[in-house]
Biopython code that builds the backbone (N, CA, C, O; Angstrom):
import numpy as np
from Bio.PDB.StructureBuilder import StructureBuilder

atoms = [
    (1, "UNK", "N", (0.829, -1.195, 0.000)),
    (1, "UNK", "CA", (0.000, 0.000, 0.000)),
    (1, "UNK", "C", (0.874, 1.259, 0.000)),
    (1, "UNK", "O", (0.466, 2.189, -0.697)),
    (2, "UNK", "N", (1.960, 1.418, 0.647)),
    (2, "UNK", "CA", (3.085, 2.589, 0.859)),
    (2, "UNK", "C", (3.959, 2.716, -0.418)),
    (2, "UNK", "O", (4.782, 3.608, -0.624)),
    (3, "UNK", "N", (3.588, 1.463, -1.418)),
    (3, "UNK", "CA", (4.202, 1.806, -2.637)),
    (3, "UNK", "C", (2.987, 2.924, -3.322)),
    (3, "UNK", "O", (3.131, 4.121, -3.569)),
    (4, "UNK", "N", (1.703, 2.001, -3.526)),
    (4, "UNK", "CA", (0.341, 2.793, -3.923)),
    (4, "UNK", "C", (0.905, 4.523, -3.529)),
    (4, "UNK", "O", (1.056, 5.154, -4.575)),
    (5, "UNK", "N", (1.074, 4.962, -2.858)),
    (5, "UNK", "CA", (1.074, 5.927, -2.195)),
    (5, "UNK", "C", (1.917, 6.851, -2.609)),
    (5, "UNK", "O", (1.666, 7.960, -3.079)),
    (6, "UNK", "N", (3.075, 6.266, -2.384)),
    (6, "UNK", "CA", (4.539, 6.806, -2.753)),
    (6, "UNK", "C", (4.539, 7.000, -4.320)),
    (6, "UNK", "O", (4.831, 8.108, -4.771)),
    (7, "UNK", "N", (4.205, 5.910, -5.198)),
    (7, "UNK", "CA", (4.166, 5.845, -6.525)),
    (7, "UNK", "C", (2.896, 7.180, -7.402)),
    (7, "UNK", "O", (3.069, 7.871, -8.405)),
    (8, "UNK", "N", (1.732, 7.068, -6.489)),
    (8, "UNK", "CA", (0.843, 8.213, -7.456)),
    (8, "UNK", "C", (1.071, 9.551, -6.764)),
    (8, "UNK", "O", (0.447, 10.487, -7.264)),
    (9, "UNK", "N", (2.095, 9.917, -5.368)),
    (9, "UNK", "CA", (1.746, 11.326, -5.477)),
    (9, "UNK", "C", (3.167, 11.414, -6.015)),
    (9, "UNK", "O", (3.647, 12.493, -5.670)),
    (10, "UNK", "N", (4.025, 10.682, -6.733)),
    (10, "UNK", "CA", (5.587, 11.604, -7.154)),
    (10, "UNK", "C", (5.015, 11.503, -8.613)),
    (10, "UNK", "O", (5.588, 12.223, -9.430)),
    (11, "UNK", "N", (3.914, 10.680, -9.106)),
    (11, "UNK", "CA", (3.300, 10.912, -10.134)),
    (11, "UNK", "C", (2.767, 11.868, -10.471)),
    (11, "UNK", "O", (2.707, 12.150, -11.668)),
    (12, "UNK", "N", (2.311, 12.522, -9.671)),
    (12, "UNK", "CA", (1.374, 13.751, -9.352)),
    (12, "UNK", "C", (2.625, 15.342, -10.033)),
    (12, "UNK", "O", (2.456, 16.182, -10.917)),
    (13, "UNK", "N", (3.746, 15.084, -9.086)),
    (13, "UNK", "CA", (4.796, 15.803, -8.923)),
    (13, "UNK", "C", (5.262, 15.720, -10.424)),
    (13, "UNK", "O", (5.286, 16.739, -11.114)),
    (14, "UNK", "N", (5.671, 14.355, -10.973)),
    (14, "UNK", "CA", (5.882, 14.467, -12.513)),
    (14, "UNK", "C", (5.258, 15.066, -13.505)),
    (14, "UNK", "O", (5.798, 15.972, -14.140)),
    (15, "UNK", "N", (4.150, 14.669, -13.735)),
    (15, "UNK", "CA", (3.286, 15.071, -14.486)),
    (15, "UNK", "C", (3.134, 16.295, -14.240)),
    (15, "UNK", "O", (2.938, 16.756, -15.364)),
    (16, "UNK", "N", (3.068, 17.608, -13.125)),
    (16, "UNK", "CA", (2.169, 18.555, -13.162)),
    (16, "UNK", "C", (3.853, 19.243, -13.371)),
    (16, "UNK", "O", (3.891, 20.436, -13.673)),
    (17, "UNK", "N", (5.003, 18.603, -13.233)),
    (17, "UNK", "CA", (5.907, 19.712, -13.666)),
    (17, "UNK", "C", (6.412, 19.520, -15.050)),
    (17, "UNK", "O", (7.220, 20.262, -15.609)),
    (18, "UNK", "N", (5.777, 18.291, -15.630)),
    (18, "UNK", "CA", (6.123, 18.027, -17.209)),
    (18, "UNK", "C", (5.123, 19.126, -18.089)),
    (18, "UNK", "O", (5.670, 19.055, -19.190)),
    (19, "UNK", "N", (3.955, 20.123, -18.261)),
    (19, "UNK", "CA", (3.227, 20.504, -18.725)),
    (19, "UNK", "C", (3.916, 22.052, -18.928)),
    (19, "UNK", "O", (4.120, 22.334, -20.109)),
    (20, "UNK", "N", (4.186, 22.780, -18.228)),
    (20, "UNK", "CA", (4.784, 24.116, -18.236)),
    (20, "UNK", "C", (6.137, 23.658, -19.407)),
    (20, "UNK", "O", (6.518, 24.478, -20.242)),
    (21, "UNK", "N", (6.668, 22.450, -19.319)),
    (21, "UNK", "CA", (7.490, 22.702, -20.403)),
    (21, "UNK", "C", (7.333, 22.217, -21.735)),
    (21, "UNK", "O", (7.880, 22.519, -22.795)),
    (22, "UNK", "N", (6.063, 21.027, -21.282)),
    (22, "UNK", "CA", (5.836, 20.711, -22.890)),
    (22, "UNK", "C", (5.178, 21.554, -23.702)),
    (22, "UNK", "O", (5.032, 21.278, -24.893)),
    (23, "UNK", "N", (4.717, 22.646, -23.177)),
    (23, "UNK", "CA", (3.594, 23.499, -23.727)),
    (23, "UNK", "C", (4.514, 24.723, -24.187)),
    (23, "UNK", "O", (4.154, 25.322, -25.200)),
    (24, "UNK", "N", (5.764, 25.178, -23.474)),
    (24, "UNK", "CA", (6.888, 26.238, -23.955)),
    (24, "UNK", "C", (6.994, 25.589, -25.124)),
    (24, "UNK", "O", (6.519, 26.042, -26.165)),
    (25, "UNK", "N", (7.891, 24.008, -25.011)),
    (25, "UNK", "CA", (8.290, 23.606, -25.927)),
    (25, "UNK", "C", (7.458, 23.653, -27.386)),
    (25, "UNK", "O", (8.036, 24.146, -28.354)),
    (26, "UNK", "N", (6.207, 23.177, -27.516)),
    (26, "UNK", "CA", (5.325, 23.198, -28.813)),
    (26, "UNK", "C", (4.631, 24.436, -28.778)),
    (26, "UNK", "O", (3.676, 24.401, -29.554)),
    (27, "UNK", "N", (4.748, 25.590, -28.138)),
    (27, "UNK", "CA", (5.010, 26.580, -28.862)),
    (27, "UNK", "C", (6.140, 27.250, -29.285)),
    (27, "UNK", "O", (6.036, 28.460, -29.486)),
    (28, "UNK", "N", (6.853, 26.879, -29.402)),
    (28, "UNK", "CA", (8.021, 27.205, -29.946)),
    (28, "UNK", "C", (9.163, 28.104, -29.353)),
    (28, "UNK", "O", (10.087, 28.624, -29.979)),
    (29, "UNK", "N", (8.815, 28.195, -27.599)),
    (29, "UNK", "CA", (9.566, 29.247, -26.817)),
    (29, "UNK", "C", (10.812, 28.372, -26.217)),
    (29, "UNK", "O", (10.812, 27.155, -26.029)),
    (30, "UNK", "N", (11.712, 29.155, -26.003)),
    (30, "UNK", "CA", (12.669, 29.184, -25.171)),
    (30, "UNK", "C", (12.085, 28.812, -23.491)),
    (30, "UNK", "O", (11.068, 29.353, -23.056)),
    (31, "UNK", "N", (12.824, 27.914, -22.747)),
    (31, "UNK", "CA", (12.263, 27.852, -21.104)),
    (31, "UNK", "C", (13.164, 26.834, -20.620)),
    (31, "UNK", "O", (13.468, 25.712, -21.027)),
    (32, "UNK", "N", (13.539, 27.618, -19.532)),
    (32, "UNK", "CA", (14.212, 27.124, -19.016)),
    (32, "UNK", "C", (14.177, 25.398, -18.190)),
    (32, "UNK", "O", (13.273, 25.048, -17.432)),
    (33, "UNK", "N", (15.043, 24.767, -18.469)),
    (33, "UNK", "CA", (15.521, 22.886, -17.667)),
    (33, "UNK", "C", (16.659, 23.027, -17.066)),
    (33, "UNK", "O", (17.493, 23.928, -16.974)),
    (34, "UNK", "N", (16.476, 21.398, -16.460)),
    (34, "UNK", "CA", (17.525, 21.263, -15.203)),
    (34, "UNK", "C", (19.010, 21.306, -16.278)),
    (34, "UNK", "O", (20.173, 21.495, -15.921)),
    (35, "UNK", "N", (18.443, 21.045, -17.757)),
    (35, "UNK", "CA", (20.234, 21.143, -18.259)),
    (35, "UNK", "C", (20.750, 22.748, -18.885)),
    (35, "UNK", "O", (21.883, 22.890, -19.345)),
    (36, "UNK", "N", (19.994, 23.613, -18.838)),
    (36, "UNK", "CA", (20.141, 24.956, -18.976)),
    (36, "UNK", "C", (19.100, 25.753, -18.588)),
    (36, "UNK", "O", (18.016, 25.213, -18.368)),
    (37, "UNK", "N", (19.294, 27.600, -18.392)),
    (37, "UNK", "CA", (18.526, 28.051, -17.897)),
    (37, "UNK", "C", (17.925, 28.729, -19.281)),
    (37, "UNK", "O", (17.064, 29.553, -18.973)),
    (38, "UNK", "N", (18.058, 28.665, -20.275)),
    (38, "UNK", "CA", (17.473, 28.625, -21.628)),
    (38, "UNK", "C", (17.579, 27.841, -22.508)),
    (38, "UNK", "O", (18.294, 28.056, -23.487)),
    (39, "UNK", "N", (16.780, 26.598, -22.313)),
    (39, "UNK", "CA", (16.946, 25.317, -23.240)),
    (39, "UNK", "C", (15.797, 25.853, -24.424)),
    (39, "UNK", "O", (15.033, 26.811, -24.302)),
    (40, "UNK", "N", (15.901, 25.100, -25.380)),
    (40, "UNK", "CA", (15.155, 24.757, -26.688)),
    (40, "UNK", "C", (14.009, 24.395, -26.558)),
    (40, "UNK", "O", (13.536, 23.792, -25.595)),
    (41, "UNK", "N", (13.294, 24.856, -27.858)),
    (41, "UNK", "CA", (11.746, 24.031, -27.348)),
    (41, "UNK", "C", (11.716, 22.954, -27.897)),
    (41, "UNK", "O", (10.722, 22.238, -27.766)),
    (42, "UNK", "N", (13.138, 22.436, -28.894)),
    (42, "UNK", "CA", (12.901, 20.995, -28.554)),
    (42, "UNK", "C", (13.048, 20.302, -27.337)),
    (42, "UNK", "O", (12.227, 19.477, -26.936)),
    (43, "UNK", "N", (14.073, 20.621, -26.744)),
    (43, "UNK", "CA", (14.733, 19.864, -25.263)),
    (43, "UNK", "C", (13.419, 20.166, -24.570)),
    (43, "UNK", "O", (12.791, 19.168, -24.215)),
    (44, "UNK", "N", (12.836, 21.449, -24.286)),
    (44, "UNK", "CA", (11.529, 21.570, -23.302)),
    (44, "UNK", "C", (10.193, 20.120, -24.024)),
    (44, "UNK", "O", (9.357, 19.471, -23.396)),
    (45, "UNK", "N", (10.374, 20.110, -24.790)),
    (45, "UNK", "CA", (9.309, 19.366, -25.738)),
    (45, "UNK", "C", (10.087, 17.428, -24.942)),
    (45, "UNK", "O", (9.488, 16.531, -24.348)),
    (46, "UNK", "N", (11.361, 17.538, -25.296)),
    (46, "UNK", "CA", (11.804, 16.054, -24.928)),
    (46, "UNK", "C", (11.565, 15.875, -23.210)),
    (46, "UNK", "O", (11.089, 14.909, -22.615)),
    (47, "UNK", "N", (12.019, 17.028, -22.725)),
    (47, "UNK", "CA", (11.684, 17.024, -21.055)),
    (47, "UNK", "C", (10.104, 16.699, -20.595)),
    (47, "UNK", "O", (9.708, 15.695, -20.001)),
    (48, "UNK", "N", (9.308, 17.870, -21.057)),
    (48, "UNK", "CA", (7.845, 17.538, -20.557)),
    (48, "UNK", "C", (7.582, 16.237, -21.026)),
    (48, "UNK", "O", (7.440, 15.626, -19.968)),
    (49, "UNK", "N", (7.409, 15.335, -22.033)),
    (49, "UNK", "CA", (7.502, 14.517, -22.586)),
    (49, "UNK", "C", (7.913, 13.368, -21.590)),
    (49, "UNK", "O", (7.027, 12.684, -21.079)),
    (50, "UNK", "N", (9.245, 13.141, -21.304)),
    (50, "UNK", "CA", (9.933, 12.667, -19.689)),
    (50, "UNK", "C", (8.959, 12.290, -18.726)),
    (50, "UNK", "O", (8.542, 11.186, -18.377)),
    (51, "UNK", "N", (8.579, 13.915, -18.229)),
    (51, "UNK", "CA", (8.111, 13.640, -17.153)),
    (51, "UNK", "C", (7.240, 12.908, -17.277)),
    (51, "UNK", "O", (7.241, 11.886, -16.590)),
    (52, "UNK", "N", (6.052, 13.195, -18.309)),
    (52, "UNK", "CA", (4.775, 12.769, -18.909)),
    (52, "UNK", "C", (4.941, 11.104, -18.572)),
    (52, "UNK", "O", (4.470, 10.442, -17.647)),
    (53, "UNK", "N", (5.711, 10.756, -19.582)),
    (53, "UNK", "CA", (6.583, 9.144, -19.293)),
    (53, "UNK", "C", (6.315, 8.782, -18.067)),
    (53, "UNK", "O", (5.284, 8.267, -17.632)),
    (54, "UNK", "N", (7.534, 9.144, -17.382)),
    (54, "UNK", "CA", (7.651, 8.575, -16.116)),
    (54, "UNK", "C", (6.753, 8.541, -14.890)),
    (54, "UNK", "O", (6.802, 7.601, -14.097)),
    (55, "UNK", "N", (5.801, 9.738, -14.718)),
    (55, "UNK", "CA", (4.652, 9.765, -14.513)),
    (55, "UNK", "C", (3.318, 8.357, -14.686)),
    (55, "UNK", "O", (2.554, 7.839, -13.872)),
    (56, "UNK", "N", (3.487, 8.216, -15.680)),
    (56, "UNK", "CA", (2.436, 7.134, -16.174)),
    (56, "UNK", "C", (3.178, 5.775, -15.945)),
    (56, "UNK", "O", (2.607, 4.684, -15.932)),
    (57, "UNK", "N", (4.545, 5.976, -15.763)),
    (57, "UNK", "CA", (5.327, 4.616, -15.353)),
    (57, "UNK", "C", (5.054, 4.267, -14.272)),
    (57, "UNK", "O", (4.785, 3.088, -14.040)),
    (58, "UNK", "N", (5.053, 5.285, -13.260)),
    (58, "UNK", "CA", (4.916, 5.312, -11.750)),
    (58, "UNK", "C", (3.491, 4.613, -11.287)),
    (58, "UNK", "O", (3.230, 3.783, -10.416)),
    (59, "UNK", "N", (2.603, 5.392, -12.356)),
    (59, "UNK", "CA", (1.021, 4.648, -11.760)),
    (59, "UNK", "C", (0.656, 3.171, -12.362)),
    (59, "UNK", "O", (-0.119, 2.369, -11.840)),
    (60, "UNK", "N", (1.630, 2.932, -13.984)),
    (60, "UNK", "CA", (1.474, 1.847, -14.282)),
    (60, "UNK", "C", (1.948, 0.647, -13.084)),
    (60, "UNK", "O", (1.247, -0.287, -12.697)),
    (61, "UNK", "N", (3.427, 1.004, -12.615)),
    (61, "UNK", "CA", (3.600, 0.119, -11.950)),
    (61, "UNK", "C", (3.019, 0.091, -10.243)),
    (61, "UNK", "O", (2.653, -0.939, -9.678)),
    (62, "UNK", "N", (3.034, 1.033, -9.812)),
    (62, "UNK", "CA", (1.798, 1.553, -8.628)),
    (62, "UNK", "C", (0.754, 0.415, -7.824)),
    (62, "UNK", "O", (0.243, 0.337, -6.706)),
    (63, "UNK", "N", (0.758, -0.202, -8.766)),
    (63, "UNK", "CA", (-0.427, -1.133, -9.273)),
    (63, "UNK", "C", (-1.671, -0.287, -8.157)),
    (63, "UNK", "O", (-2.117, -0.574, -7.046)),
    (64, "UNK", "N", (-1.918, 0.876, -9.138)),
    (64, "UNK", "CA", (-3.078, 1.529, -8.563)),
    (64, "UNK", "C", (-3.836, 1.193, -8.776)),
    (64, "UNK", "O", (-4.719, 1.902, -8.293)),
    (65, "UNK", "N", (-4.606, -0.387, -9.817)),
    (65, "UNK", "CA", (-6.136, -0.653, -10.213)),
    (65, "UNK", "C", (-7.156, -0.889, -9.055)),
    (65, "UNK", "O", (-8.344, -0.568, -9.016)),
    (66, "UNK", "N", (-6.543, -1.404, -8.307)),
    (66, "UNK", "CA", (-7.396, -2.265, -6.716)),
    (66, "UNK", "C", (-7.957, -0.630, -6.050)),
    (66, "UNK", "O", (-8.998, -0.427, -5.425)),
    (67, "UNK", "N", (-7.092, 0.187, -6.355)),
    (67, "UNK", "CA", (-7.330, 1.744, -5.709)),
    (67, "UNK", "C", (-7.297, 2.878, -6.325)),
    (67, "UNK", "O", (-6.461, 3.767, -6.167)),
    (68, "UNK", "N", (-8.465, 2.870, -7.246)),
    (68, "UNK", "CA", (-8.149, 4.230, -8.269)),
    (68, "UNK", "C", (-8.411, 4.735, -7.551)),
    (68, "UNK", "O", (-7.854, 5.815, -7.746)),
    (69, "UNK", "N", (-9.156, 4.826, -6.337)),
    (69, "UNK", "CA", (-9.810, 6.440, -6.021)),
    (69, "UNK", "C", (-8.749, 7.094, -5.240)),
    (69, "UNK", "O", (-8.671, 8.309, -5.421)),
    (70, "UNK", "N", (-7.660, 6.413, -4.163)),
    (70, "UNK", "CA", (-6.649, 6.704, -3.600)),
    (70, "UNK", "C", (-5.449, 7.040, -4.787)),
    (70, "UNK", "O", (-4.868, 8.125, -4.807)),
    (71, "UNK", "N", (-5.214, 6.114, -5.616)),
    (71, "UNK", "CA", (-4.254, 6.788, -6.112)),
    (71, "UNK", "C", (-4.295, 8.318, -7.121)),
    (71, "UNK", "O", (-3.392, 9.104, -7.407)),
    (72, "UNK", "N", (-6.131, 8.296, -7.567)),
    (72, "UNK", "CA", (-6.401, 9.549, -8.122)),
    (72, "UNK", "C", (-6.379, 10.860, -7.032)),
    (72, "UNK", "O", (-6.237, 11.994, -7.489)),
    (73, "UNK", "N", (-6.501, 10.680, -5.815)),
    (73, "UNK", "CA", (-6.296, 11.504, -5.051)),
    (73, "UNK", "C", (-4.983, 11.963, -4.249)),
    (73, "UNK", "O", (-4.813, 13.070, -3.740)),
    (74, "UNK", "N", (-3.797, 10.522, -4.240)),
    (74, "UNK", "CA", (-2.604, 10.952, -4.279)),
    (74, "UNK", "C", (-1.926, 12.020, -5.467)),
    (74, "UNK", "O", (-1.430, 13.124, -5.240)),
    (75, "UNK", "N", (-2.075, 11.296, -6.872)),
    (75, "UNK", "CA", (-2.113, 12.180, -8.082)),
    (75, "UNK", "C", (-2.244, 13.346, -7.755)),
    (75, "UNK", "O", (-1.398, 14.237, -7.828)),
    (76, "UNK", "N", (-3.186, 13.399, -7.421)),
    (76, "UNK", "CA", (-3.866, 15.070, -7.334)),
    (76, "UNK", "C", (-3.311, 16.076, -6.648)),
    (76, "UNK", "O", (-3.183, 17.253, -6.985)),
    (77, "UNK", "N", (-2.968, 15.497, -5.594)),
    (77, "UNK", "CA", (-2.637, 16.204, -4.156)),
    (77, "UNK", "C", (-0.771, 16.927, -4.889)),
    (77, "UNK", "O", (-0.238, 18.035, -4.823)),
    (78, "UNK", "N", (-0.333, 15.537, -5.537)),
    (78, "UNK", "CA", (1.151, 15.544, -5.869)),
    (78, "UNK", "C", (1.000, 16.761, -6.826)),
    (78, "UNK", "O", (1.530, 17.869, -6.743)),
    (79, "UNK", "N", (0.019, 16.201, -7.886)),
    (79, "UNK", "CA", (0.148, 17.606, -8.747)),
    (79, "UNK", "C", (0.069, 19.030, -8.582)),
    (79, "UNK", "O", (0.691, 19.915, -9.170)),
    (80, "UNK", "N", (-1.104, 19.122, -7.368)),
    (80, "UNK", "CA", (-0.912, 20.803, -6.976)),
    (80, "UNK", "C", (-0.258, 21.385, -6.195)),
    (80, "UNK", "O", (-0.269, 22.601, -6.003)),
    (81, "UNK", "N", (0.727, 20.161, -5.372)),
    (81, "UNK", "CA", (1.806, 20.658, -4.791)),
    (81, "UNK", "C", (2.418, 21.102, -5.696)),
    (81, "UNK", "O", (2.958, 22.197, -5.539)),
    (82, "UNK", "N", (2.527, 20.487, -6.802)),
    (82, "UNK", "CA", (4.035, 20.788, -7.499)),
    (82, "UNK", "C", (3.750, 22.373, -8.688)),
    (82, "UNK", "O", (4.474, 23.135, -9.328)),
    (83, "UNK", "N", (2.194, 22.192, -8.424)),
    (83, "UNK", "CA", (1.714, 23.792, -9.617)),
    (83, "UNK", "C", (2.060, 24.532, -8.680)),
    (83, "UNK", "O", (3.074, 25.204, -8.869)),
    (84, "UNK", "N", (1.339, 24.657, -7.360)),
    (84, "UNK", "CA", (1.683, 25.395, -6.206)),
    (84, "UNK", "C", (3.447, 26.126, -6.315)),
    (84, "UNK", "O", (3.880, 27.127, -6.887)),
    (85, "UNK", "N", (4.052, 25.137, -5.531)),
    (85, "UNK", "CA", (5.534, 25.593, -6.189)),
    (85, "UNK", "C", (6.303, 26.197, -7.281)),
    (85, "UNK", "O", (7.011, 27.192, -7.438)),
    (86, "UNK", "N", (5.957, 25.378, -7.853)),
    (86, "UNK", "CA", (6.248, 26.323, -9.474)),
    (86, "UNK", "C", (5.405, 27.559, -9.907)),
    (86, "UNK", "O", (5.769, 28.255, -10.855)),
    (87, "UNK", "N", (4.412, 27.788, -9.285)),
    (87, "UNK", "CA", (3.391, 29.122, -9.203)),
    (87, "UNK", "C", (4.316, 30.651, -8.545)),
    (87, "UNK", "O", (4.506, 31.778, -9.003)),
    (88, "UNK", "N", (4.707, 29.956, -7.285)),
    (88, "UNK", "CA", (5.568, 30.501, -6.193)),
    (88, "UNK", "C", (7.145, 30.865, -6.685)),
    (88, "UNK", "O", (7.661, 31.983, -6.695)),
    (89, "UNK", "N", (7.768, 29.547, -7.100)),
    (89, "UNK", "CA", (9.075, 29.970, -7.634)),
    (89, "UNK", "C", (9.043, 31.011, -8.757)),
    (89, "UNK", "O", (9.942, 31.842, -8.884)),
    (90, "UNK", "N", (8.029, 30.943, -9.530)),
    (90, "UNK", "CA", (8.198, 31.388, -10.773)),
    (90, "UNK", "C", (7.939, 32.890, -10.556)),
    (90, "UNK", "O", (8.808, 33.729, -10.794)),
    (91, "UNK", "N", (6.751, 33.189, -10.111)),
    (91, "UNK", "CA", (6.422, 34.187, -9.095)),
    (91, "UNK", "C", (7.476, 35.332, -8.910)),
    (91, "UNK", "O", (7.512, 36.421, -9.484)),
    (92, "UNK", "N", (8.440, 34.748, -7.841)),
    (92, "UNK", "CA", (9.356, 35.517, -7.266)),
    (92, "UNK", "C", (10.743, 35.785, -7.768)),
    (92, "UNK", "O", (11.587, 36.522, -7.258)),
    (93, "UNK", "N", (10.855, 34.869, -9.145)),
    (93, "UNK", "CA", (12.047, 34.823, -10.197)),
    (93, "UNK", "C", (11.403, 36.068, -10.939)),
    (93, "UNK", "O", (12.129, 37.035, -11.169)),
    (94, "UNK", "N", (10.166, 36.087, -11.297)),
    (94, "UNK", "CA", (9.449, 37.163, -11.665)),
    (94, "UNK", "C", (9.783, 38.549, -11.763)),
    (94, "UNK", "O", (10.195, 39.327, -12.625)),
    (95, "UNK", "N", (9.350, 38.574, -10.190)),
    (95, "UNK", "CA", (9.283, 40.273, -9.188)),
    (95, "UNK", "C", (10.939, 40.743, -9.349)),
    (95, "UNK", "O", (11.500, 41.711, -8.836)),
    (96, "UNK", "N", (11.437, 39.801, -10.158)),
    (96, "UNK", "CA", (13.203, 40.370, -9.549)),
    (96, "UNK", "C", (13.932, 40.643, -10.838)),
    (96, "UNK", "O", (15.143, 40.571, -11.051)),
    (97, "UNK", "N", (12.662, 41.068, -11.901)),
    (97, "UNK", "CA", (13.284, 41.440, -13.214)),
    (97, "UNK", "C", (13.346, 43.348, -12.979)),
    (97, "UNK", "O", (13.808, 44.065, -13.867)),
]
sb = StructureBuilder()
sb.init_structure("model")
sb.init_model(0)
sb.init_chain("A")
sb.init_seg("    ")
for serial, (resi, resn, name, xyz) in enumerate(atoms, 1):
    if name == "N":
        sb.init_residue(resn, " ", resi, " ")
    sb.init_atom(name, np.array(xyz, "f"), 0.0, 1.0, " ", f" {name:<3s}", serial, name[0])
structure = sb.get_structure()
């Protein structure tokens, strides 16, 4: 069960920080990754992509079926931590232009 757990909220965390870059990436912007602070929108496109991946790896193996409703609510919880944060970081990288 502590896998269940562990596995859908870092899922949560993947996924909700793979979207801010797949979405730079296919529009065609510049945004910053962990391998530069102005990567490509291909690399943003291969990164969100990643996370996207590994994300769905996590719940595939999770074996969340016995517990969708827990692991949709770990998911969840993981993901708006991680918008939350990135709301906040981004935020205050912001205010300091």
């Amino acid at each position: 069960m502590l896998q269940l757990y562990l596995y859908s909220f870092i899922a949560g965390l993947f996924g909700a920080n793979g979207v801010p870059h797949f979405i730079k990436g296919i529009m065609g912007e510049k945004f910053q990754t962990p391998f530069s602070k102005e990567s490509s929108a291909v690399v943003n496109v291969i990164w969100g992509w990643l996370n996207f991946l590994i994300a769905g790896l996590l719940l595939f193996f999770g074996n969340i079926h016995p517990h969708l409703l827990r692991a949709f609510g770990l998911t969840a919880i993981g993901a708006l931590l991680m918008a939350c944060l990135l709301a906040y970081m981004w935020a205050k990288n912001s205010s300091k232009k």
